[in-house]
N, C-alpha and C positions, 0 to 999 in steps of 0.2 A: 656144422654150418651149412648153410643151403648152399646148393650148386650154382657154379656161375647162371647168368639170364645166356650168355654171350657164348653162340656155334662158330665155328671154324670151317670156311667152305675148303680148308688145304688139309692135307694130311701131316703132320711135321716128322712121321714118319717114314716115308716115301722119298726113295730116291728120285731125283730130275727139277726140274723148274716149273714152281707152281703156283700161279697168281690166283689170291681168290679173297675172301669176305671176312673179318668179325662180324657177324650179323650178332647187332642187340634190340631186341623189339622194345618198341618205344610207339606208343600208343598217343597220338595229338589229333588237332582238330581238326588238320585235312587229310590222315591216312588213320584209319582207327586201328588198323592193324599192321602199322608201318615198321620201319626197322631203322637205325641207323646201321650205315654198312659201313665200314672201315673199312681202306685196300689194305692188305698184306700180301707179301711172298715170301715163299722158304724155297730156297735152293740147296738139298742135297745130294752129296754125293756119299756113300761109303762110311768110315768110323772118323770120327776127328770131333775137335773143338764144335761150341757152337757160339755163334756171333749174333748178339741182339742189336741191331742198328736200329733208331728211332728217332725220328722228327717230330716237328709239331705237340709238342708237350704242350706248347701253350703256340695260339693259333696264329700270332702275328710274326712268327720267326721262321725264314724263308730260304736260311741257307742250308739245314736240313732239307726238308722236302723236295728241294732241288738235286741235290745230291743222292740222295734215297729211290726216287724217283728212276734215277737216271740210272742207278745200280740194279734198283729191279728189273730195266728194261734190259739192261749190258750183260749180267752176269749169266754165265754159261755152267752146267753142272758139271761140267769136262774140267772145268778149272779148279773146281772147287774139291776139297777134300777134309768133311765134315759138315757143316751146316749153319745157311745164313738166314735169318729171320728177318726181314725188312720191313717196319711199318712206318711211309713216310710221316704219318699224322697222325701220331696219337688221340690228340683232343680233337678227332675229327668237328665234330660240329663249332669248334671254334676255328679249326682251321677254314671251313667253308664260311665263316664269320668276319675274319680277318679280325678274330679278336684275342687278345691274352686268354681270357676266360671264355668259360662256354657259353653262348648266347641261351641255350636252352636251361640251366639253372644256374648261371655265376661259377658253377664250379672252375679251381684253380687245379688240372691235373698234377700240376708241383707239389701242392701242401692235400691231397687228396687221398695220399697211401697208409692204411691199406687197403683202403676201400672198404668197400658192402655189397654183396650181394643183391643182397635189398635194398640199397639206399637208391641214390640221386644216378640218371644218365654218367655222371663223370665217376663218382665212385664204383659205379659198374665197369665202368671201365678198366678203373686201376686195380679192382679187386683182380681181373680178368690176369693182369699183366703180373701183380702180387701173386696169384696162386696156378698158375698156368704158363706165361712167357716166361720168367725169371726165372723159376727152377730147373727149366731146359738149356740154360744160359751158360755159359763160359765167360766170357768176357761180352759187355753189356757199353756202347756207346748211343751217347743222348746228345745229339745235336741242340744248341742253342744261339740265340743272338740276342740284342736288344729291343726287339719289338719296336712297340712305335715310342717308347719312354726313355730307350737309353740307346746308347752308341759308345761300342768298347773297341780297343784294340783288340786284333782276332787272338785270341788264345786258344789252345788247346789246356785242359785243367785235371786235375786230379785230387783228392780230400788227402789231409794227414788223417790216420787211422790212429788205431790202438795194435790192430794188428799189422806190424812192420814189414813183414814177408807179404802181405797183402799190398800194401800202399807202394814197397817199391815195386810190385809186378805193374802198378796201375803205373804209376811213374813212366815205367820202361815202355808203356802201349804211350805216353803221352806224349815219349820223345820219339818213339817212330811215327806216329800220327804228322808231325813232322809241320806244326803252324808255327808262322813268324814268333808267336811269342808262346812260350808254356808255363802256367801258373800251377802253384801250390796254393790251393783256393782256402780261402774262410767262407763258411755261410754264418750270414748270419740268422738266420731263421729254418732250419733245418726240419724240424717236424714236419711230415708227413711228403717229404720229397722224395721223391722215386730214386734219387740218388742215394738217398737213404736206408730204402728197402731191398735195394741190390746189396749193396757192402754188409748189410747186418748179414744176407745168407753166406756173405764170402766170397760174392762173384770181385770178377775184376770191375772196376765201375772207370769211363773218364768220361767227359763234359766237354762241351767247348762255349765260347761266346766268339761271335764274328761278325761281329758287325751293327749294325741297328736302323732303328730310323725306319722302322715298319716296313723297308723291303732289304734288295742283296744285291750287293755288284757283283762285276763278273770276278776280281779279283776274288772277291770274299766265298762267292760259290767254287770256284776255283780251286781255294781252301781245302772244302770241305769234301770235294771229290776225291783230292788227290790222301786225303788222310783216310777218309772212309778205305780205300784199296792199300793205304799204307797198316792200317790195322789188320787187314785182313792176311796181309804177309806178315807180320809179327806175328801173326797168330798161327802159321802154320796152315791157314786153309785154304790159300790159293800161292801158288808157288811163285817166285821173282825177287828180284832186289828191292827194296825199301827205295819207294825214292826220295830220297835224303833232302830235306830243308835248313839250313841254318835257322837257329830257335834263340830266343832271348829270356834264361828262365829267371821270375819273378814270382814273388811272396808276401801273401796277405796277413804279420805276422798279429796282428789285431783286429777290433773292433775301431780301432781309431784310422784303420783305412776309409771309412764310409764319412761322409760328409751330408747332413741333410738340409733339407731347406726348413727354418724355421718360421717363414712367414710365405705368402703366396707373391707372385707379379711376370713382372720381366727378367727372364736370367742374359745375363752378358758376363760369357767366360772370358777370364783373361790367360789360360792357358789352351791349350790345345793338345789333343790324346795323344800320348807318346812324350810331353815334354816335363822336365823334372820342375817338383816344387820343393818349398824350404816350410820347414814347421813354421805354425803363425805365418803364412803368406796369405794373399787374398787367390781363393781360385779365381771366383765367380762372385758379379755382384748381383741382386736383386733388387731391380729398381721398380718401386711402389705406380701402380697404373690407375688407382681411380682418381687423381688429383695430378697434374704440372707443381713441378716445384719441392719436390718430396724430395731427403736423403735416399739414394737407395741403400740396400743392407749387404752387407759384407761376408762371403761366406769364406773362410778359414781352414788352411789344411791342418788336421792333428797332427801331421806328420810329416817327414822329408819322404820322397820318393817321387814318381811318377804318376802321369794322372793316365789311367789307364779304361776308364768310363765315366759316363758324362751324361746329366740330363738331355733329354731329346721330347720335343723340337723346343720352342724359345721357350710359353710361357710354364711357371713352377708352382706347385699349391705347396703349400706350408706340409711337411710331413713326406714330403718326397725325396729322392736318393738324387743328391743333387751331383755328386763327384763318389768316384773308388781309387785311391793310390794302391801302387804296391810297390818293394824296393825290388832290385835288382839284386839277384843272386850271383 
């Protein structure tokens, strides 16, 4: 396979604190010889674990970057003991987009792994993180939220595996991550997610969703600082107490947590995140907008639990993720 396109202006072998570039050259019509430049840092020190922190998977989700950001600027090599790789914004050029996807070719860095070498701006990317960040990796967290389409209760999350010694280590990083709420997640659509490419090699893999609505309150960045430093003392690489959150842990034990919208309009939820529903209740109605006068349509929980994410903002196109329950563990 051809080498990555994509330089590293840090050494990851070097001890101390070192801010610097993915540089991947990307050739357009106002630099012919331009680059897109990714910030990263690795901060280490000495032998120990190594910790992949990442934001910005997809460009409208802002409680990572926040958080990421703010560790690269804080974290001291004195502290640390082994090694932290920080990239707030994975899908850079969709983060400078403020969009899910990358404005330069649509690509989705989520369903993007394992990349190419040769392919598109975004699969260079994930080839880059596929065969270079990940195999340096220990334990690997991925900041996420809702973007500007959904709006979740903040979890902290982790996959059921196959391999059980694996899923309870993620487990045990999800509970000292230490968010109001911690899920035992279902994807439903899993090919070619980066969450996916970490646990096949066996790293520790957890997630979060916190928040949405295409920016971040302070609560919710809040969140994500105080878990980014609580994983990093789980993990043995910066020494301190865990600082301890009360957690609500919930589980996605189907496909019939998801609720979609089968036709497009006005959504008006009749529950609100956090509050329980009954199998066959109505969550959300969807009231018909190009005519007065129209039934609206009635969307339906599969199941009993909680409504734990939600379409964001009002209006819904047919084929959208309209509701997520989960029950209480």
């Amino acid at each position: 396979m051809r080498p990555s396109p994509i330089s590293a202006t840090v050494d990851f072998e070097a001890d101390g604190v070192q801010h610097g570039f993915l540089r991947l050259p990307y050739s357009r019509d106002d630099s012919a010889w331009g680059s897109v430049m990714i910030p990263i840092t690795v901060v280490k020190n000495g032998v120990g674990p190594t910790a992949l922190f990442t934001g910005g998977n997809h460009g409208d989700e802002y409680e990572g970057p926040i958080a990421l950001f703010d560790l690269a600027r804080r974290l001291d090599a004195a502290e640390v003991q082994g090694r932290v790789i920080i990239v707030p914004a994975m899908n850079y050029p969709a983060f400078l987009g403020g969009t899910r996807t990358s404005p330069i070719d649509k690509g989705n860095m989520n369903r993007s792994f394992p990349g190419r070498p040769d392919g598109m701006v975004t699969e260079k990317i994930a080839d880059y993180f596929q065969r270079v960040l990940l195999p340096l990796a220990d334990i690997v967290l991925d900041f996420h939220s809702g973007g500007k389409t959904l709006d979740f209760l903040p979890f902290c999350a982790a996959h059921i595996l196959h391999d059980k010694e694996q899923e309870a280590s993620a487990f045990d990083f999800v509970r000292a991550f230490g968010a109001p709420f911690s899920m035992k997640m279902l994807e439903i659509d899993a090919v070619g997610m980066y969450d996916t490419a970490a646990e096949e090699m066996g790293k520790i893999f957890i997630t979060t969703e916190l928040g949405g609505g295409g920016s971040a309150t302070a609560k919710s960045a809040a969140i994500a600082k105080r878990g980014a430093m609580n994983v990093l003392r789980h993990a043995g690489i910066i020494k301190g107490a865990i600082d301890a959150q009360p957690t609500q842990w919930l589980d996605m034990p189907s496909d019939d947590c998801f609720a979609f919208a089968e036709d497009g309009g006005l959504v008006e939820f009749l529950v609100d995140l956090g509050e329980a529903v009954e199998s066959g209740s109505v969550i959300a109605r969807i009231h018909p907008i190009g005519r007065t006068g129209a039934e609206p349509i009635e969307v339906q929980a599969n199941m009993a639990g909680m409504l734990v994410a939600r379409h964001f903002p009002g209006l819904i196109k047919a084929g959208d993720c309209c509701a997520v329950l989960a029950v209480a563990v």
